[in-house]
N, C-alpha and C positions, 0 to 999 in steps of 0.2 A: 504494500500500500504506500511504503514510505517511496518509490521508485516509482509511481502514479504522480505524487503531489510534484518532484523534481521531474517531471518531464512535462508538467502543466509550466511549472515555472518558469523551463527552458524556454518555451514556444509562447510566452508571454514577454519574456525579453527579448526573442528574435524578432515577434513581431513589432516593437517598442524601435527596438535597433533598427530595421530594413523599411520600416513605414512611417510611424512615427516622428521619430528625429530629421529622417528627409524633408518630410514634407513641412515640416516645423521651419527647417534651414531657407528652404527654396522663399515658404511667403516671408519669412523675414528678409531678408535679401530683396527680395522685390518691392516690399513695402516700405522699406525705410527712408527712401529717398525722397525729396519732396516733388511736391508733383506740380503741374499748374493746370487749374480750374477753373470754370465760371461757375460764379457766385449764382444760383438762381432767385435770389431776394434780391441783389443791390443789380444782378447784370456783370457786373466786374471781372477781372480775371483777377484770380488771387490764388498766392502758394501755399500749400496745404499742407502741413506734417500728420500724418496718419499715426495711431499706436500700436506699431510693426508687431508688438509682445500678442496684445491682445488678437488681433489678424492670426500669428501665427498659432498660439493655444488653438484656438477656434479652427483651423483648418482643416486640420485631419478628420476631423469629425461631419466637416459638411462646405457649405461655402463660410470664409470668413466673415467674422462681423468686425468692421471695420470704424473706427470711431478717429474722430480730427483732435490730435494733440496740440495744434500747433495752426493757426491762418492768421494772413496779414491783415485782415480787417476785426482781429479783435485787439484788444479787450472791446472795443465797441459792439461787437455780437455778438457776445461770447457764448449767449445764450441761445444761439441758433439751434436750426432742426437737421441740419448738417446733410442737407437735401444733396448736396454736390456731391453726394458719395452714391447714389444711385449709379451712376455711369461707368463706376471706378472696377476692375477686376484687377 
């Protein structure tokens, strides 16, 4: 039985290793650089820092959810609906 539980173990950390961590790497890489956007409230183009962490958590499991750390028109909107992230992959 104890040879059961170590070879669930094993094939929980392969999977972790070979899927997991890639696909964690790949959206972090892609998401952390800033992007340039139009604003859908103001019209404007404005540069966007996305939070790469959160993106990548969320990945593996589905499409990421994507959330703005960072735009040039705040702190003035800072309480936007962050609508400019619809377009974004």
């Amino acid at each position: 039985m104890e040879t059961l539980w170590i070879l669930i173990g094993a094939v929980i950390l392969l999977g972790v290793f070979y899927v997991l961590v890639p696909t964690y790497i790949f959206t972090y890489q892609r998401l952390r650089r800033k992007r340039v956007l139009r604003c859908p409230e103001s019209g404007m183009l404005v540069e966007v820092n996305l939070d790469p962490r959160l993106a990548a958590l969320t990945s593996p499991f589905g499409k990421p959810w994507l959330r703005v750390k960072d735009c040039t028109l705040w702190p003035k909107k800072k309480n936007c609906k962050q609508e400019c992230l619809h377009g974004v992959t």
